[in-house]
Each structure stands twice: as structure tokens, then as C-alpha cells.
N, CA, C and O atoms as a Maestro MAE file, in Angstrom:
{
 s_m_m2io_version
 :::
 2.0.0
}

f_m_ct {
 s_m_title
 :::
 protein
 m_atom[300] {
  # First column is atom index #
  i_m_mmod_type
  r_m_x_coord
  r_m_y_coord
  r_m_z_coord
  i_m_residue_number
  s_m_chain_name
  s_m_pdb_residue_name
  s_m_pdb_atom_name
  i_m_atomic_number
  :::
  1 25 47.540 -71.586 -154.962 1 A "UNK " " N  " 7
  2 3 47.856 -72.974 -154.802 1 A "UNK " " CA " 6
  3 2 48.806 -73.424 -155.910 1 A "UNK " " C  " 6
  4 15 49.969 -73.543 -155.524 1 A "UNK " " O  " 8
  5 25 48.579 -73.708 -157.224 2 A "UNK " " N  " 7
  6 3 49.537 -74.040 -158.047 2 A "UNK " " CA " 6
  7 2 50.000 -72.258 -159.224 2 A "UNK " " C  " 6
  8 15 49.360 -71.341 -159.739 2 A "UNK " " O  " 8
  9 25 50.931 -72.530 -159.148 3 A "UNK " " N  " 7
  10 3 51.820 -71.463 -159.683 3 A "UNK " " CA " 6
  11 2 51.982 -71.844 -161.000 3 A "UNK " " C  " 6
  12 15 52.035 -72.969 -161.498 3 A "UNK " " O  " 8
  13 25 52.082 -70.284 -161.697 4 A "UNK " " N  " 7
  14 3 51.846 -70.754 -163.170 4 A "UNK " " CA " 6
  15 2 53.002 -70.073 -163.869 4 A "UNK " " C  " 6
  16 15 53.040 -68.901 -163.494 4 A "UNK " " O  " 8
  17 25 53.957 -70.348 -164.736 5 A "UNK " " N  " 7
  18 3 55.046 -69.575 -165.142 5 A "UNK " " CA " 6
  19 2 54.708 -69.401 -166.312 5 A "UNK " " C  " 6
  20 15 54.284 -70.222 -167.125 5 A "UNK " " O  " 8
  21 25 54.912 -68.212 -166.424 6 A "UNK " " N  " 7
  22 3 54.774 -67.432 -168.008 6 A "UNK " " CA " 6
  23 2 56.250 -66.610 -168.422 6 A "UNK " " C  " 6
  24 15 57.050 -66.719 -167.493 6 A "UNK " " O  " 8
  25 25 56.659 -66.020 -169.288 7 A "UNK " " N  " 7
  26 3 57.764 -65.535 -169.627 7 A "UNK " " CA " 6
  27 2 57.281 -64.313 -169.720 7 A "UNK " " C  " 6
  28 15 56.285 -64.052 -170.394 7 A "UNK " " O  " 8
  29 25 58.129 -63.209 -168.862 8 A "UNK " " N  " 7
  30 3 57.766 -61.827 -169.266 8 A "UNK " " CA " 6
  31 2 58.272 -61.364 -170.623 8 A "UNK " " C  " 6
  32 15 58.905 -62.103 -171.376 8 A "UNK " " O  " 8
  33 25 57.903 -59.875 -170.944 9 A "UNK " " N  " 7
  34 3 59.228 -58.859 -172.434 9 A "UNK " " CA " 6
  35 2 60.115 -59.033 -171.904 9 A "UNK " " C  " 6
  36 15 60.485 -57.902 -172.219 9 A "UNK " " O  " 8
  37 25 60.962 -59.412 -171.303 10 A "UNK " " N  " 7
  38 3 62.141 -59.458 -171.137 10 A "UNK " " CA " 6
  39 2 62.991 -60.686 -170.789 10 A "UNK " " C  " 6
  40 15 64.188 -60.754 -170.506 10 A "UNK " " O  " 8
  41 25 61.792 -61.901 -170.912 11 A "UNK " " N  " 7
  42 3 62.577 -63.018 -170.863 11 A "UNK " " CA " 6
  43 2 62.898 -63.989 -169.435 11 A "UNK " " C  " 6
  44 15 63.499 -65.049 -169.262 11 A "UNK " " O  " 8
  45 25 62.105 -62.958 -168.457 12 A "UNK " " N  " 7
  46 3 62.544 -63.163 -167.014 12 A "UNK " " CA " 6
  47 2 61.168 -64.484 -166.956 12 A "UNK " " C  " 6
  48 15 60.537 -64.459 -168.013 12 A "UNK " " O  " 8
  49 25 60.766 -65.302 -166.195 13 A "UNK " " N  " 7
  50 3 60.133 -65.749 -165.390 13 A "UNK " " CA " 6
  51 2 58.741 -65.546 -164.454 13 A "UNK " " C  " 6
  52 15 58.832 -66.144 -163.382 13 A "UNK " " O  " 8
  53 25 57.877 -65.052 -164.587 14 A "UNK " " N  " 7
  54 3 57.140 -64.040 -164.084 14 A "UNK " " CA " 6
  55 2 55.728 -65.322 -163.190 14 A "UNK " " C  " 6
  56 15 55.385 -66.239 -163.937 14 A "UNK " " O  " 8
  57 25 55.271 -65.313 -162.226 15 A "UNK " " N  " 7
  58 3 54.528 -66.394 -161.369 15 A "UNK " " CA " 6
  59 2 53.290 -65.119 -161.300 15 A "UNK " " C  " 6
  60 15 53.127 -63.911 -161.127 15 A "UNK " " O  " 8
  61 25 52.578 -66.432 -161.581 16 A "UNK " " N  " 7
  62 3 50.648 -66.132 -161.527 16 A "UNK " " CA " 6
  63 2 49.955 -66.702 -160.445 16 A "UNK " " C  " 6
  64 15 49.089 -67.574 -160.504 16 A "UNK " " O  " 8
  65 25 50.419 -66.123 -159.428 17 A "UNK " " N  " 7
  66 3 49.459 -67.133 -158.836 17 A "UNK " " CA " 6
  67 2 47.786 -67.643 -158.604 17 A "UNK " " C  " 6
  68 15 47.396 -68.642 -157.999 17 A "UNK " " O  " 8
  69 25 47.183 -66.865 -159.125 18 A "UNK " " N  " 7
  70 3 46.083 -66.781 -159.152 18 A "UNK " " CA " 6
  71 2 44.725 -66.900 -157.725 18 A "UNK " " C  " 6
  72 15 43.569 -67.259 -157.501 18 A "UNK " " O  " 8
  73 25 45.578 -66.477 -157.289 19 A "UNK " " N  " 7
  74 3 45.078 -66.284 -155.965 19 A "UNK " " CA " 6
  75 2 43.523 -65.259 -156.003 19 A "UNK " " C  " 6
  76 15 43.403 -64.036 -156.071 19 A "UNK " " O  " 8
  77 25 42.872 -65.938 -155.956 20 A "UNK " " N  " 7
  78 3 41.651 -65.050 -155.738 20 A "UNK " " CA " 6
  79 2 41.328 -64.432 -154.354 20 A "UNK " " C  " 6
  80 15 40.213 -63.916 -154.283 20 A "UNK " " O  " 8
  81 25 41.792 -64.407 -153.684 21 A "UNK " " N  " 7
  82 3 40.992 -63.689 -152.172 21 A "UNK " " CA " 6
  83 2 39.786 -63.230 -152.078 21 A "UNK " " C  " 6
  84 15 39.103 -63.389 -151.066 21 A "UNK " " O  " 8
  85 25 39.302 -62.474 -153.352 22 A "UNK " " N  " 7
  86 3 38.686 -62.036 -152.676 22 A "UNK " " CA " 6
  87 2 37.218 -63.083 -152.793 22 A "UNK " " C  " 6
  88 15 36.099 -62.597 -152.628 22 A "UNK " " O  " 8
  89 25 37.370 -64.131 -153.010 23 A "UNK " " N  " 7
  90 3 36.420 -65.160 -153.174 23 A "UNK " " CA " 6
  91 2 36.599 -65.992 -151.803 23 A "UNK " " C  " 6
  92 15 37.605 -66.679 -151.625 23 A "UNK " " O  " 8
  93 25 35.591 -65.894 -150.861 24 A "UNK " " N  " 7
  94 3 35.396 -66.286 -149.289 24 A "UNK " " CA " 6
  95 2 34.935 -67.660 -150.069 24 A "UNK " " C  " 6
  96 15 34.409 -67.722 -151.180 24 A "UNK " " O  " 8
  97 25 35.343 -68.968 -149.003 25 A "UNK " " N  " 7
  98 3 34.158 -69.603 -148.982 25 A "UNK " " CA " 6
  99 2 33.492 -69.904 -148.234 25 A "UNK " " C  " 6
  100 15 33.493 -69.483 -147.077 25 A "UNK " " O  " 8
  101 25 32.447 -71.042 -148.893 26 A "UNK " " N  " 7
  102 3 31.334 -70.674 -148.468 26 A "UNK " " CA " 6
  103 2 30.951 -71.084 -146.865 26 A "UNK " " C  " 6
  104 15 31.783 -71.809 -146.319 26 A "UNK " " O  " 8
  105 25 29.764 -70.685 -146.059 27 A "UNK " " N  " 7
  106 3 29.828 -70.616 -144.859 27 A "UNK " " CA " 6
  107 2 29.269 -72.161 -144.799 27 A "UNK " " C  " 6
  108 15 28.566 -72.836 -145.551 27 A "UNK " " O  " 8
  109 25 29.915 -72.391 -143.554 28 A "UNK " " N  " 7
  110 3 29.408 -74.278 -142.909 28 A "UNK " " CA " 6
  111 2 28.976 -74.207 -142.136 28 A "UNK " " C  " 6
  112 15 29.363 -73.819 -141.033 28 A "UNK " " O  " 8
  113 25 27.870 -74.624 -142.538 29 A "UNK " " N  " 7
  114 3 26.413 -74.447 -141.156 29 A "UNK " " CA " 6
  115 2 26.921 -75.521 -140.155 29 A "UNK " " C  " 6
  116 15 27.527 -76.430 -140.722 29 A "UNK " " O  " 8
  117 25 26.830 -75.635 -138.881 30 A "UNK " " N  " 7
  118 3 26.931 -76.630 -137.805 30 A "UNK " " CA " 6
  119 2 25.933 -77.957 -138.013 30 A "UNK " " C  " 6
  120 15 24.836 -77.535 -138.379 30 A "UNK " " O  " 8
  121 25 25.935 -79.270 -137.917 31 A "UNK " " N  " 7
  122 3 24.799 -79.794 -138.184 31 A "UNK " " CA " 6
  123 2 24.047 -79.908 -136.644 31 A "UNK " " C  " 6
  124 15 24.471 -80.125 -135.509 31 A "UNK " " O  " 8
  125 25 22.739 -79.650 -137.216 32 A "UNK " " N  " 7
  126 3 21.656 -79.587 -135.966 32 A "UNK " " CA " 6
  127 2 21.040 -80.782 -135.989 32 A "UNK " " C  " 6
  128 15 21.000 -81.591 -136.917 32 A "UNK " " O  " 8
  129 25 20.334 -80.882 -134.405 33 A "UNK " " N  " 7
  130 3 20.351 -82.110 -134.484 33 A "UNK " " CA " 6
  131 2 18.880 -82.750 -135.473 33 A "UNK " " C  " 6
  132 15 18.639 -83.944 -135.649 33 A "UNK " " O  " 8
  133 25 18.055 -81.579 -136.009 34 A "UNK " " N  " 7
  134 3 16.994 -82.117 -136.844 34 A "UNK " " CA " 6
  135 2 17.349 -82.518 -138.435 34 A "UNK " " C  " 6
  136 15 16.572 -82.930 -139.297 34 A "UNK " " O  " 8
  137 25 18.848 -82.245 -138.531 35 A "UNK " " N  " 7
  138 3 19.479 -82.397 -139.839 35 A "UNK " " CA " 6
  139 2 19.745 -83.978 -140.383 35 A "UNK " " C  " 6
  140 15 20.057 -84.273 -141.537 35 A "UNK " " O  " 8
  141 25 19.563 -84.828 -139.367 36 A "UNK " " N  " 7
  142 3 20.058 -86.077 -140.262 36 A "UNK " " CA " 6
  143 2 18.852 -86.859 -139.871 36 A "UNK " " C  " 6
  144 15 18.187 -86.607 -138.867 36 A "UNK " " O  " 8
  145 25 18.630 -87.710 -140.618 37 A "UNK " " N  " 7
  146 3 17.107 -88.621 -140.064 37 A "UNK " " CA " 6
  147 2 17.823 -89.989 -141.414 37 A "UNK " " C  " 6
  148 15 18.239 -90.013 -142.572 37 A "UNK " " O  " 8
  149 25 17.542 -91.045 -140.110 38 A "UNK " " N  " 7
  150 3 17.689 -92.172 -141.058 38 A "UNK " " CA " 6
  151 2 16.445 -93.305 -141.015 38 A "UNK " " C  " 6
  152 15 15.926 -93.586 -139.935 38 A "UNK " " O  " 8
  153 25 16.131 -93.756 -141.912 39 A "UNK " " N  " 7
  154 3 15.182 -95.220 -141.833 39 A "UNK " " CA " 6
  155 2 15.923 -96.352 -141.425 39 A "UNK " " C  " 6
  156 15 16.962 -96.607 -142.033 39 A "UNK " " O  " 8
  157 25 15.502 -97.171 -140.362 40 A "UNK " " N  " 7
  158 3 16.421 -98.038 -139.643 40 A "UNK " " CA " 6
  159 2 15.912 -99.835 -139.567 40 A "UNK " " C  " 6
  160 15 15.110 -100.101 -138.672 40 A "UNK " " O  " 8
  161 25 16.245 -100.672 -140.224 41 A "UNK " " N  " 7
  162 3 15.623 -101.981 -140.167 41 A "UNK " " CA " 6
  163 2 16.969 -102.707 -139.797 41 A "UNK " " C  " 6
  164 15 18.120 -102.395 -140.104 41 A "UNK " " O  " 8
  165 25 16.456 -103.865 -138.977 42 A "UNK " " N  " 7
  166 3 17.511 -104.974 -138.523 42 A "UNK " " CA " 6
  167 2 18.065 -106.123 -139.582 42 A "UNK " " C  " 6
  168 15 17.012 -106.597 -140.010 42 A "UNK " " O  " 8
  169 25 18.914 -106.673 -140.093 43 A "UNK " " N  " 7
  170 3 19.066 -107.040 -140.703 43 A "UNK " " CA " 6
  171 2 17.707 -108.590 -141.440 43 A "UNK " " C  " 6
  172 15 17.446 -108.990 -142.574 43 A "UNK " " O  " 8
  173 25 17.120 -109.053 -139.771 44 A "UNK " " N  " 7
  174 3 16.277 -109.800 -140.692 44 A "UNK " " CA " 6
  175 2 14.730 -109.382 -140.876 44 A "UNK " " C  " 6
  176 15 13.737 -109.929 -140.396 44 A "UNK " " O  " 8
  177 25 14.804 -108.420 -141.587 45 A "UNK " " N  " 7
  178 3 13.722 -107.859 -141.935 45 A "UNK " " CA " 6
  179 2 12.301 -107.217 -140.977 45 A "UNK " " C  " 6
  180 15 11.119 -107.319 -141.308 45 A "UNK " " O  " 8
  181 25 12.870 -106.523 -139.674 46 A "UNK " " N  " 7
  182 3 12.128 -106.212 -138.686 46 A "UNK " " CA " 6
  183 2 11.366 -104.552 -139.389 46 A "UNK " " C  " 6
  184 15 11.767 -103.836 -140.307 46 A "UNK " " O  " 8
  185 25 10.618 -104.471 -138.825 47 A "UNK " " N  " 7
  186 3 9.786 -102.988 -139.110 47 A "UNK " " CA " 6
  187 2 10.751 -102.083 -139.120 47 A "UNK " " C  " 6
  188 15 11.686 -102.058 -138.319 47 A "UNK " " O  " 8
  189 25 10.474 -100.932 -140.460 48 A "UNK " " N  " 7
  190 3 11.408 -99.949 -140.600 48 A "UNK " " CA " 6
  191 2 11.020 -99.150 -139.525 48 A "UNK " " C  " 6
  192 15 9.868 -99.278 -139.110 48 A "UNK " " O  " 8
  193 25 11.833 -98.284 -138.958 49 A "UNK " " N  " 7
  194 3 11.614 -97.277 -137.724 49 A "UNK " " CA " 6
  195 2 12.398 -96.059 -138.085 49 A "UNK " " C  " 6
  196 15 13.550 -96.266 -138.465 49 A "UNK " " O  " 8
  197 25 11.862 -94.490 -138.018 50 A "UNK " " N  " 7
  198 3 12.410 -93.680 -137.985 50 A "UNK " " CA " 6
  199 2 13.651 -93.027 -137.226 50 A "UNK " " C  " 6
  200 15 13.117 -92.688 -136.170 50 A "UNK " " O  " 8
  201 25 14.646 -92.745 -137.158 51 A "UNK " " N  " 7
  202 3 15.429 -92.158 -136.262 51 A "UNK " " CA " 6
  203 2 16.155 -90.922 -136.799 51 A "UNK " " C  " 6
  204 15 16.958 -90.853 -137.730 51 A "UNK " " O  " 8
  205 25 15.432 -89.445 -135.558 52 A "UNK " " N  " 7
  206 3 16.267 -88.206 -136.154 52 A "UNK " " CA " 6
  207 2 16.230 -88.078 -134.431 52 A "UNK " " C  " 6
  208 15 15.782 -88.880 -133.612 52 A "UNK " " O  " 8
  209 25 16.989 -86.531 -134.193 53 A "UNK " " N  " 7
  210 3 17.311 -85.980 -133.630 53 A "UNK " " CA " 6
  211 2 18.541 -86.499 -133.013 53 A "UNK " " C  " 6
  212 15 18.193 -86.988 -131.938 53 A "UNK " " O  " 8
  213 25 20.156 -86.667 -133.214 54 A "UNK " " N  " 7
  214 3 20.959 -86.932 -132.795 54 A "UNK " " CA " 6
  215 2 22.048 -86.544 -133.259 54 A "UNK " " C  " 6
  216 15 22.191 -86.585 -134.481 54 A "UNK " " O  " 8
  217 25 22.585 -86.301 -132.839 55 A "UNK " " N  " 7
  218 3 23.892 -85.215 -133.337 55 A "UNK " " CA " 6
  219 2 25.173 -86.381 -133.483 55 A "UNK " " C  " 6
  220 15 25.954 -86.325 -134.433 55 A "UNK " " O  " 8
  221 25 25.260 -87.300 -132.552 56 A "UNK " " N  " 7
  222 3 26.695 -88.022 -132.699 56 A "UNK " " CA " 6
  223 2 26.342 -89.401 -133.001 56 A "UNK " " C  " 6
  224 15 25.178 -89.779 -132.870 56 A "UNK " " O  " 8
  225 25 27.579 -90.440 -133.529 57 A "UNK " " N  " 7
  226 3 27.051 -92.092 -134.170 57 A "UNK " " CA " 6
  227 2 26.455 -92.466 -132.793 57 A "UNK " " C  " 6
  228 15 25.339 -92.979 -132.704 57 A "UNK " " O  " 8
  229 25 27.330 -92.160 -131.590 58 A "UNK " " N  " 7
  230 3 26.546 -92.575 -130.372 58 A "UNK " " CA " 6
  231 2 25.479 -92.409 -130.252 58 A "UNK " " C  " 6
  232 15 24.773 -93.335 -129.849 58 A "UNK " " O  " 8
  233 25 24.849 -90.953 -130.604 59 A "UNK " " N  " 7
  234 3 23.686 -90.585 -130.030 59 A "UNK " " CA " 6
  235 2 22.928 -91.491 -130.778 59 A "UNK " " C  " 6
  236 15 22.054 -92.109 -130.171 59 A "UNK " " O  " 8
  237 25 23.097 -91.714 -132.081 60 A "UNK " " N  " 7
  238 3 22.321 -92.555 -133.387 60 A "UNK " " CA " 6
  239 2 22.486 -93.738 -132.718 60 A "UNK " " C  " 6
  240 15 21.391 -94.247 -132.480 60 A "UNK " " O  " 8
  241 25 23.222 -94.248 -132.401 61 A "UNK " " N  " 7
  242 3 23.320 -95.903 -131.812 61 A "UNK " " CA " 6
  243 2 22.397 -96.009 -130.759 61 A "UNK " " C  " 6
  244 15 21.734 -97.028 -130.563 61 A "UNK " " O  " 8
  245 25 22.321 -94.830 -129.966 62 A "UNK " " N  " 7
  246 3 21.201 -95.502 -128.831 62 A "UNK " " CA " 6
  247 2 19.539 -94.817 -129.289 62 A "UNK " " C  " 6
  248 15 18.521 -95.055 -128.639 62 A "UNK " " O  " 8
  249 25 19.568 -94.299 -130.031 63 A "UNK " " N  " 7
  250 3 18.268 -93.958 -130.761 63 A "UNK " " CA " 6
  251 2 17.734 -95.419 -131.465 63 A "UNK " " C  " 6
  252 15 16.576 -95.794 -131.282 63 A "UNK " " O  " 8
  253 25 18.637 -96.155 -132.237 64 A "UNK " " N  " 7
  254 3 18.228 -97.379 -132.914 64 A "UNK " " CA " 6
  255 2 18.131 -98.358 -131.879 64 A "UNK " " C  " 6
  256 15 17.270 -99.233 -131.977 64 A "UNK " " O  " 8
  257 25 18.968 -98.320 -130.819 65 A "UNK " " N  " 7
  258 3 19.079 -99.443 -129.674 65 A "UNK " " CA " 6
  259 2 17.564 -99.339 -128.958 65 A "UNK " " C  " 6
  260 15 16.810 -100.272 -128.683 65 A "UNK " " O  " 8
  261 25 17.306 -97.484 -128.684 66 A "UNK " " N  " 7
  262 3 15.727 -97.683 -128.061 66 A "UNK " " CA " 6
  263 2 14.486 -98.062 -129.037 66 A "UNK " " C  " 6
  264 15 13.500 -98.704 -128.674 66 A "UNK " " O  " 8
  265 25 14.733 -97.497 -130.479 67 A "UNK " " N  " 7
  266 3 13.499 -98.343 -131.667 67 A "UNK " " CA " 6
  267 2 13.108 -99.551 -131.296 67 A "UNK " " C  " 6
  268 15 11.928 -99.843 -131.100 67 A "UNK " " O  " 8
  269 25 14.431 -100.628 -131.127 68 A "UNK " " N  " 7
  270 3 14.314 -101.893 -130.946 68 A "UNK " " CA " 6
  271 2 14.389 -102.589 -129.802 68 A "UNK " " C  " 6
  272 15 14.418 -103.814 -129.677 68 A "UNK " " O  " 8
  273 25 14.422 -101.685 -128.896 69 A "UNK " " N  " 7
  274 3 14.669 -102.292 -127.625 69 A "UNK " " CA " 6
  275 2 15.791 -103.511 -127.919 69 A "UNK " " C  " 6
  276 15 15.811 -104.662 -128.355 69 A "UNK " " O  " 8
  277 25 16.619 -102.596 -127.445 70 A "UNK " " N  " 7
  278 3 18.042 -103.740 -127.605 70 A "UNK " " CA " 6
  279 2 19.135 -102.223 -126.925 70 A "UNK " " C  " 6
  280 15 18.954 -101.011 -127.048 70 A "UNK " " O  " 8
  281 25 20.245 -103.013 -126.215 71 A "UNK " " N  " 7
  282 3 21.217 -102.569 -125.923 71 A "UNK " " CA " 6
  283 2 21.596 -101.620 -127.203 71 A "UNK " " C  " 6
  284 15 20.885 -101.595 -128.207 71 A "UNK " " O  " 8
  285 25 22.878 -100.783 -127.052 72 A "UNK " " N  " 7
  286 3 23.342 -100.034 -128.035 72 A "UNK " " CA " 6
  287 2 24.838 -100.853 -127.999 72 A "UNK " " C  " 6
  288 15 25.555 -99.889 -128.264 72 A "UNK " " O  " 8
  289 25 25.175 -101.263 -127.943 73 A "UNK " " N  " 7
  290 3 26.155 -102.082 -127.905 73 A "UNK " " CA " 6
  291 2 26.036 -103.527 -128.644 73 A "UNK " " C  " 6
  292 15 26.956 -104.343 -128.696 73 A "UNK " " O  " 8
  293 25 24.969 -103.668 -129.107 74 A "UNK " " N  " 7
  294 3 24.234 -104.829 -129.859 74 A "UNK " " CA " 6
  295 2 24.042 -103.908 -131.263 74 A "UNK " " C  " 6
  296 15 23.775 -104.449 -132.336 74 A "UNK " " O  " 8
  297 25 24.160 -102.890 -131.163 75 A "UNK " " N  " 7
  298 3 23.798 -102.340 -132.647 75 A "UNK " " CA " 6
  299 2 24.791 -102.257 -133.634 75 A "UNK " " C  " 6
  300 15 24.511 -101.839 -134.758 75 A "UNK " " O  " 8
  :::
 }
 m_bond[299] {
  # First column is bond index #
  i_m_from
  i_m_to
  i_m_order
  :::
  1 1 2 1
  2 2 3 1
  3 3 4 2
  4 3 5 1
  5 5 6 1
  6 6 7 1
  7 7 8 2
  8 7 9 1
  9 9 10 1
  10 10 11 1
  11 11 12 2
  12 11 13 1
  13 13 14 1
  14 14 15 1
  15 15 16 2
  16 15 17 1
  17 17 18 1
  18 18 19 1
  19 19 20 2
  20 19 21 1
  21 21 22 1
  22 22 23 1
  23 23 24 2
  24 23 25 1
  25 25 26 1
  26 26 27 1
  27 27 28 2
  28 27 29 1
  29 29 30 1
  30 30 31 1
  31 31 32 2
  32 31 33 1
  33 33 34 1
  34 34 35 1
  35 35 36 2
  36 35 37 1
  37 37 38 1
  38 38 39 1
  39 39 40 2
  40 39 41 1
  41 41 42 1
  42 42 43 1
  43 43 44 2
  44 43 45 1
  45 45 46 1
  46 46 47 1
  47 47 48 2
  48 47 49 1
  49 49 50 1
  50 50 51 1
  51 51 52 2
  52 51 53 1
  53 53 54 1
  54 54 55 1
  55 55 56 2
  56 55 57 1
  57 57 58 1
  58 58 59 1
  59 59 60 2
  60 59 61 1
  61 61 62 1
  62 62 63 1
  63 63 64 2
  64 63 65 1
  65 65 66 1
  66 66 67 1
  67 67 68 2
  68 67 69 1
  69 69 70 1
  70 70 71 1
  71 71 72 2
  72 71 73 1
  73 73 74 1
  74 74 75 1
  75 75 76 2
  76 75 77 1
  77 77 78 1
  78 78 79 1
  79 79 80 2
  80 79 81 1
  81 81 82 1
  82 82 83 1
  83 83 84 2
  84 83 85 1
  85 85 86 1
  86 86 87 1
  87 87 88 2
  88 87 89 1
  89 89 90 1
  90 90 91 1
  91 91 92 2
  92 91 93 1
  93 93 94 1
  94 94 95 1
  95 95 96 2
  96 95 97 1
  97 97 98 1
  98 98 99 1
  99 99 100 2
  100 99 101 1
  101 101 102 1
  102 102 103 1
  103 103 104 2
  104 103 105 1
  105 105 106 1
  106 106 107 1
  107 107 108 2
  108 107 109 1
  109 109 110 1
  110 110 111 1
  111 111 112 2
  112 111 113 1
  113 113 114 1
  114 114 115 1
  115 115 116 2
  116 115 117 1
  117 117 118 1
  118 118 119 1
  119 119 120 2
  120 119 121 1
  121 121 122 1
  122 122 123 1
  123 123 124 2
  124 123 125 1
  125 125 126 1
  126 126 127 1
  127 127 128 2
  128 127 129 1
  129 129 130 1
  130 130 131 1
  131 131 132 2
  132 131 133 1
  133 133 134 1
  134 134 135 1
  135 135 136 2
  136 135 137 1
  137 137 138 1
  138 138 139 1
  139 139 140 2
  140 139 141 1
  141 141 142 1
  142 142 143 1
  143 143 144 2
  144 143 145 1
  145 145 146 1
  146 146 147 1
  147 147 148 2
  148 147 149 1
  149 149 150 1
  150 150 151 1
  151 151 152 2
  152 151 153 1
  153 153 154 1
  154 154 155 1
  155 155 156 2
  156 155 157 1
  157 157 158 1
  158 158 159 1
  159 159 160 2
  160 159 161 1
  161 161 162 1
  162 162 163 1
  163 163 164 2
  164 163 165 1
  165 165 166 1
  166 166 167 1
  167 167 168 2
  168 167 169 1
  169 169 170 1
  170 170 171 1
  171 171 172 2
  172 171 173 1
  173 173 174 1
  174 174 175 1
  175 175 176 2
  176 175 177 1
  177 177 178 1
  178 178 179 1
  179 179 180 2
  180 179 181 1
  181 181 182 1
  182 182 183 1
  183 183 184 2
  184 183 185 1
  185 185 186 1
  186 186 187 1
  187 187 188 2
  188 187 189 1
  189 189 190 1
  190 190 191 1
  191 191 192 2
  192 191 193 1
  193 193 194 1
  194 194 195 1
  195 195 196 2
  196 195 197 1
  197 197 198 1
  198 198 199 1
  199 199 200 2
  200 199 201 1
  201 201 202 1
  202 202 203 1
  203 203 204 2
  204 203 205 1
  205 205 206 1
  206 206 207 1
  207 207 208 2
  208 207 209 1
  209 209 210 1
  210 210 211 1
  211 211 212 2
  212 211 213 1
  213 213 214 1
  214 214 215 1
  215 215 216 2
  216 215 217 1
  217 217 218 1
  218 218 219 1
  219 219 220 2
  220 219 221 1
  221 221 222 1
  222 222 223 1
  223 223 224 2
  224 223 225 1
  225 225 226 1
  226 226 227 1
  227 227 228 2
  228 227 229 1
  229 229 230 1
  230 230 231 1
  231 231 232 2
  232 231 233 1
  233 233 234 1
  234 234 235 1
  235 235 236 2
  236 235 237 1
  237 237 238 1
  238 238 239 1
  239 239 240 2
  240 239 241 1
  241 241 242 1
  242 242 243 1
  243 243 244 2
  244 243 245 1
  245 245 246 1
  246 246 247 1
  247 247 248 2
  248 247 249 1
  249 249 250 1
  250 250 251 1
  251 251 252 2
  252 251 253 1
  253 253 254 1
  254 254 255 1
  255 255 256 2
  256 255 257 1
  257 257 258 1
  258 258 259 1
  259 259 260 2
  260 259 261 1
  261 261 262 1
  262 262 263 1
  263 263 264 2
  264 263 265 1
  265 265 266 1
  266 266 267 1
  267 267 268 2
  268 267 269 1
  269 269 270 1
  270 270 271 1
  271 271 272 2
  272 271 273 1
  273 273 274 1
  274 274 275 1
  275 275 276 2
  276 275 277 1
  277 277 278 1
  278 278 279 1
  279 279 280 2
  280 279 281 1
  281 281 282 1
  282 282 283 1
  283 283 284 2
  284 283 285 1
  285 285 286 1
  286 286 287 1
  287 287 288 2
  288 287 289 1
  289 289 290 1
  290 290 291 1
  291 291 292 2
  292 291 293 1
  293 293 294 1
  294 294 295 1
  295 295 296 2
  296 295 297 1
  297 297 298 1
  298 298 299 1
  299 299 300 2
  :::
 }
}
């Protein structure tokens, strides 16, 4: 990524790049859908309610829309 100039014995210019290869990174798990869980209250102070299993904001929007019985389009 950034290049590093040093001067060789002879005066020339010589680039480092420092390229490691052989350093992978690291692996990215997919998120599942038991991976995110949020605590969910309405703004005027209604019962906190759990919500996991949902993979997309949609899916999360109608998870909170069924807690509260309310549209997801209201959320």
C-alpha cells in the first residue's frame, strides 16, 4: 500500500513495499440470524421487549412492529 524509498550503495532509489502476503485476513463469518438481538422500547416509555432472529432492518422492523402490535411502517 504505501511505498517506502530508501537509497541503495549506489545511490539509486530502491521501493519497499512491504507487502506482506503472506498474512491472509481474517475470515468474515456471515451474520446469522441468532447474531443480533436488540432490547426494544417505544419512545414513551412502553415495556422493553426482546427482538432477535432477523437478518435484515426490514426483518427487525416487523419483529418490533409485531412486539407492539403496530404496523411496520409506524416503526
Amino acid at each position: 500500500m504505501f511505498k517506502k524509498h530508501r537509497q541503495k550503495q549506489n545511490g539509486e532509489a530502491a521501493v519497499d513495499n512491504h507487502n506482506n502476503s503472506s498474512l491472509a485476513p481474517p475470515p468474515v463469518s456471515p451474520i446469522t440470524k441468532n447474531s443480533l438481538q436488540f432490547h426494544c422500547q417505544l419512545a414513551h416509555g412502553s415495556p422493553t421487549v426482546f427482538v432477535s432472529n432477523f437478518t435484515s432492518v426490514r426483518e427487525l422492523y416487523q419483529k418490533i412492529a409485531e412486539a407492539f402490535d403496530m404496523s411496520p411502517s409506524e416503526v
